[in-house]
N, C-alpha and C positions, 0 to 999 in steps of 0.2 A: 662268179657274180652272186651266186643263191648264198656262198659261203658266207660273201661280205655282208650283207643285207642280215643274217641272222646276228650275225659278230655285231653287229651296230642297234637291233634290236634288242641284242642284249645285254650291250652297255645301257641302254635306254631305260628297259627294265633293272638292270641295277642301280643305276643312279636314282630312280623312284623308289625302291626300297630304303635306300641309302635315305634320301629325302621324306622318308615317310618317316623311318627312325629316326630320324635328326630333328621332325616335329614338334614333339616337346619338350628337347631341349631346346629349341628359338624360339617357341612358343613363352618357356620359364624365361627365358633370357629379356624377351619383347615384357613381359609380366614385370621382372625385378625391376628395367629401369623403368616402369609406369610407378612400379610401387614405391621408385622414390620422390620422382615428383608429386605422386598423391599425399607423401610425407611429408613432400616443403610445400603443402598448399597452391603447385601448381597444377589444377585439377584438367585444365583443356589439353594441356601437353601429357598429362599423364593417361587422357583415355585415347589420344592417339597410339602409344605407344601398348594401352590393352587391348583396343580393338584390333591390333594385329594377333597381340596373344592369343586371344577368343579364337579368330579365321582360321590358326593354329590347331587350337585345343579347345574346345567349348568345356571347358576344369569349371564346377561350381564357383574354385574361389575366385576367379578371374572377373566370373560375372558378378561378384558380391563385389570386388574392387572398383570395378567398372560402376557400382550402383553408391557406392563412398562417393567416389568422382563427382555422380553427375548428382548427388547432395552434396556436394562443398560448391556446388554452381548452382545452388538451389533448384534444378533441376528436379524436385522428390517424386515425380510422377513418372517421370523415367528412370528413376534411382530404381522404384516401385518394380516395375517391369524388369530392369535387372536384377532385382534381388529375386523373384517370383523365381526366373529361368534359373539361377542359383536354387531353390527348392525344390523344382522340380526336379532336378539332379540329385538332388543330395538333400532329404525331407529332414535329417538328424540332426543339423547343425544349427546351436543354438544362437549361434553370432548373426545367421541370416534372417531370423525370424525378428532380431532382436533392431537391426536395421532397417529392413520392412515398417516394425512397427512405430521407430523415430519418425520416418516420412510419413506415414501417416498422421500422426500425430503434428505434425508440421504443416499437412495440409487438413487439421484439424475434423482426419476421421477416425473418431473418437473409437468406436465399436471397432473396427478393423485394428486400430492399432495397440487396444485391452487383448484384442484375440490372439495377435503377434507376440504381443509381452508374458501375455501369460505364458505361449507355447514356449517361448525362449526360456521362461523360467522351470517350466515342465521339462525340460532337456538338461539344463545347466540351474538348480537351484544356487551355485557359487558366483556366481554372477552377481557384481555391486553394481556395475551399468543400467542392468537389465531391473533393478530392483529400485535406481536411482530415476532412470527414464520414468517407470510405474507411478513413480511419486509426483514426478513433472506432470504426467496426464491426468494423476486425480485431483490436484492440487488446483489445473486449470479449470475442471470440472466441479471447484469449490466444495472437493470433498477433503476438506485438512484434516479429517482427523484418519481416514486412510492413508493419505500422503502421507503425513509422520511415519507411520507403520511402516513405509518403504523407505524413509529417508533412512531411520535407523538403522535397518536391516544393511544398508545399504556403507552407511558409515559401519555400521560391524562387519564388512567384509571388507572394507576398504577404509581407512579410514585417510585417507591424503587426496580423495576429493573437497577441496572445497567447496566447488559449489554447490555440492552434494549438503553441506553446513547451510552453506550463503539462505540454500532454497528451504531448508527446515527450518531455520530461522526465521523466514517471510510467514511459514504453514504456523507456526507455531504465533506470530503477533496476530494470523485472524482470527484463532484460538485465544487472545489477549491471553495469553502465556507469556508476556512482555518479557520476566525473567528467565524463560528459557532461551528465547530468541537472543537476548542479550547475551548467553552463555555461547552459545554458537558463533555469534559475530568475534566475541572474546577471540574465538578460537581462530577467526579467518585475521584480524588484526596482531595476535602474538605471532603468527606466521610471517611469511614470508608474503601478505596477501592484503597488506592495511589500506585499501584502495580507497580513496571519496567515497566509493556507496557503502562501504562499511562499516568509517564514523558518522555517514550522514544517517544511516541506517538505527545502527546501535544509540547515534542521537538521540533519536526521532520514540525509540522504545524507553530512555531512560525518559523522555518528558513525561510517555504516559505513563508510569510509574513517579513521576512526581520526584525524581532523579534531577533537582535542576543543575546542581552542581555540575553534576556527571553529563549529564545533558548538553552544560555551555562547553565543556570541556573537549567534546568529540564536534560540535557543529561548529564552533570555533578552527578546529582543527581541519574539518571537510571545507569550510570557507576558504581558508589559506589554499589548499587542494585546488578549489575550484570556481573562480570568483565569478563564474556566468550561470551560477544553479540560484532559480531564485527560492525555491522549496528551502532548499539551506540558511538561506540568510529569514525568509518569513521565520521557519521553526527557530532559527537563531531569537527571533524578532520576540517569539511565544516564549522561552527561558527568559530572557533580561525582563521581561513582562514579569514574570510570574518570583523573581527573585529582585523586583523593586529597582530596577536600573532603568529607568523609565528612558535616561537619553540615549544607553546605548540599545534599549530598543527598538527609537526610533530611527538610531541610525542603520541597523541592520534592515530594519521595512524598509527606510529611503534605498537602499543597496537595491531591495529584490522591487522597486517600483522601477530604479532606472534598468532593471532588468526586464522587466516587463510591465507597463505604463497601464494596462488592461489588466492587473490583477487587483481580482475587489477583494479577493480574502483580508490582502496583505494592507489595504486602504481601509478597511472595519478596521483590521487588529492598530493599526496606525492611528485611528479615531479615537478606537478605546483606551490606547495608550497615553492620546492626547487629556482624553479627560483628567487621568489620573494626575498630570502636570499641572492639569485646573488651569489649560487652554481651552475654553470650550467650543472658540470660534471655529480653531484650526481643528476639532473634532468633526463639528458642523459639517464641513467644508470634504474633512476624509469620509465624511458617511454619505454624505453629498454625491460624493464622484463612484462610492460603493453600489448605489442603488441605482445609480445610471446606469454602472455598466451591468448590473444584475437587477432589473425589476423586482424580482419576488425574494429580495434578501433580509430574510426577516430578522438578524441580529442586527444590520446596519441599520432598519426601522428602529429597533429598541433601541443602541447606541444612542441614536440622533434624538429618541425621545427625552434619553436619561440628559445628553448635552442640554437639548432646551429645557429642560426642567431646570438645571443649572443654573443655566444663562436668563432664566425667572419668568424662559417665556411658555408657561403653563397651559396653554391654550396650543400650541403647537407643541409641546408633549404629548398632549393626551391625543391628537391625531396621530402622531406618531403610535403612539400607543396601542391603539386602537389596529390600526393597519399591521401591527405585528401579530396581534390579537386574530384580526382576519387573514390572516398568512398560519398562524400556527395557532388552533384557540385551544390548547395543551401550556401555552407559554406562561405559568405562574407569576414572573416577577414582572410583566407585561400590564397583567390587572393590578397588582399592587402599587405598581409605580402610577398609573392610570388613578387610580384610587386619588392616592395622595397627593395628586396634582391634581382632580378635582375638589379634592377639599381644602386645599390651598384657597382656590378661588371661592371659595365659599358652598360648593354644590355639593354639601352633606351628605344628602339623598341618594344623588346620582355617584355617591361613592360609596356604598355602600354593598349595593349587588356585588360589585370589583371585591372589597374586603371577604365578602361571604363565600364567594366563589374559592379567593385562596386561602380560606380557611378551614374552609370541607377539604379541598387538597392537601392539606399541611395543618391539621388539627393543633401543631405545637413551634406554630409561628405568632412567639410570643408577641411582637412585633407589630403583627397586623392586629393582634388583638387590643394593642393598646391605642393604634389608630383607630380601630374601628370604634373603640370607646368613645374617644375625643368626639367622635361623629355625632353617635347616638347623643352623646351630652348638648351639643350641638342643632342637634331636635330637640331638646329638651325629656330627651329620654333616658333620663338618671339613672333610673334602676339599671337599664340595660348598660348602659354606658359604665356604672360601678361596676356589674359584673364580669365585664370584657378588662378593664382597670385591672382587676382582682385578678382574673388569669393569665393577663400578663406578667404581673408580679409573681403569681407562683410559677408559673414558666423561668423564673432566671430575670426578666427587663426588671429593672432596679428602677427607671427611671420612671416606671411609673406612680413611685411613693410620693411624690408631688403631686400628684394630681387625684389621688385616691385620699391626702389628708384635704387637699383643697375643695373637694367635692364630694366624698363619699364617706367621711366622718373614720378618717385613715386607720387614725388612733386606736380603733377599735377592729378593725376587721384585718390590719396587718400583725400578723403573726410572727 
């Protein structure tokens, strides 16, 4: 009986060696197939099958998988926790610092996740990740010209990240470095990678650069892409505007209004468009609906002023006027138009502070000085009035040798 009892004890203890050895191999086995569903983005089935691993084997890598996982389920605060118990295993490994430091960065703390990136990069300076993430953080941080610094570094180890491109080309237009970021987009569109935010992007950089051509040519194309962006069709709206296509800019603003009935940008730019057609009503009407949905929009104020100036009603310009005036009193073309819609109506006087103001601003606006002339003549203040005449004319305004031979004895004082 004693014999049997040891004979059975010590199959018992053999099969726990056995099973203790066979560990991590189930352990790896439970680990590969987590590690393929964390491959196909099946992240809850994939930490079932680590979390047996882990009970297995608590292996650093297991718990850095485990911390992928449970950030592909935006989980980062418990991604956080298992990458930690991965460091504390294993402090050398610069992949765990460097995923640490994404989640943090995800739940935007900032200081934790510079300290992680940097550590990761102290371990593994070969690291394009780790140099590309850096640049996502300073970038958010609205520090672009560090960002750049990591983005390049970043494509110089790697360069088949795009949106390692995509995100240098954003740092680089807050930088109004328009032509770099244009180079970069280049890069993401000759690829395999010409996606709507690309041409709408690269669009959007050749406007500011004054690119309309190239401009209509990529937002046209992001339109086709994607016909519910209204940003696309308004900056569409901003090219045909700026290259004299006045209906098909109206018809791109109509696109991004029935896309969204509440956007005043695209109802100003729709205004100003109308002017140019020399509709002033249907301006009115756009600048109308601008300032409803936006109180303090001080171009659709001036828009609506320049319309009723138009449409002759000079009295409701110069409120207009004035109200843009009181929203922004930097706005120059605000007093002059103000100006010259008071001395439309005869108020000489009262148009004059207007002319002075944007004349100390813009000492060589030939323009206003020849208005301001007609004024002072208007007071009957010749001298002054000639001399405002006169520097208009040597400014470049031609038009005003009429009025310098008519009043100012021309014949003699034009050169």
């Amino acid at each position: 009986m004693k014999k049997i009892v040891i004979i059975g004890i010590s199959i018992v203890v053999v099969v726990l060696i056995v099973l203790q050895l066979l560990r991590p191999k189930f352990a790896e086995n439970s680990y590969l197939k987590g590690k393929l569903l964390l491959d196909s983005t099946r992240y809850a089935e994939a930490i079932v099958k680590i979390d047996k691993a882990i009970w297995l084997n608590k292996s650093p890598i297991y718990f850095n998988a485990r911390g992928l996982a449970n950030a592909g389920l935006k989980n980062d605060s418990i991604a956080i926790n298992d990458y930690s118990k991965a460091i504390e295993i294993n402090a050398t490994v610069a992949e765990f610092y460097l995923n640490r430091g994404v989640s943090y960065r995800k739940l935007k703390k900032n200081e934790n996740s510079l300290q992680d990136i940097n550590k990761s990069i102290e371990l593994d300076s070969t690291n394009a990740k780790a140099y590309y993430n850096r640049g996502l953080l300073k970038a958010a941080q609205m520090q672009f010209d560090e960002a750049l610094l990591d983005y390049n570094k970043s494509i110089e180890l790697d360069g088949s990240n795009i949106e390692a491109f995509y995100n240098r080309g954003e740092s680089r237009s807050h930088l109004n470095d328009f032509m770099g970021a244009i180079s970069d987009y280049d890069k993401m569109i000759e690829g395999s990678n010409a996606t709507v935010e690309a041409y709408k992007k690269r669009g959007t950089f050749k406007l500011n650069i004054q690119d309309f051509i190239g401009a209509e040519l990529d937002l046209v194309k992001a339109s086709e892409m994607d016909k519910n962006d209204k940003e696309i069709f308004y900056n569409l709206g901003q090219v045909k505007f700026y290259l004299n296509k006045f209906d098909e800019a109206v018809d791109a603003l109509n696109k991004a209004i029935r896309i969204d009935n509440g956007y005043s940008i695209a109802y100003g730019l729709r205004g100003g468009t109308f002017i140019k057609k020399g509709d002033f009503r249907a301006a009115i009407k756009d600048f109308n609906k601008a300032i409803e949905l936006r109180g303090n929009y001080t171009k659709a104020f001036y828009g609506r002023g320049i319309a009723k100036a138009l449409s002759q009603d000079y009295k409701g310009s110069i409120a207009d006027f004035t109200t843009t005036i009181e929203l922004d009193k930097t706005f120059a073309q605000a007093y002059y138009n103000r100006a010259v819609s008071k001395a439309i109506q005869g108020n000489h006087k009262e148009a004059l502070p207007d002319y002075n103001f944007i004349i100390q601003k813009d000492p060589k606006y030939a323009e206003a000085y020849y208005n301001r002339g007609i004024s002072k003549i208007n007071l009957t203040d010749n001298k002054g009035g000639c001399e405002d005449l006169k520097k208009a004319y040597d400014l470049g305004y031609k038009q005003a040798e009429p009025m310098l031979k008519m009043y100012c004895g021309g014949n003699t004082i034009i050169k």
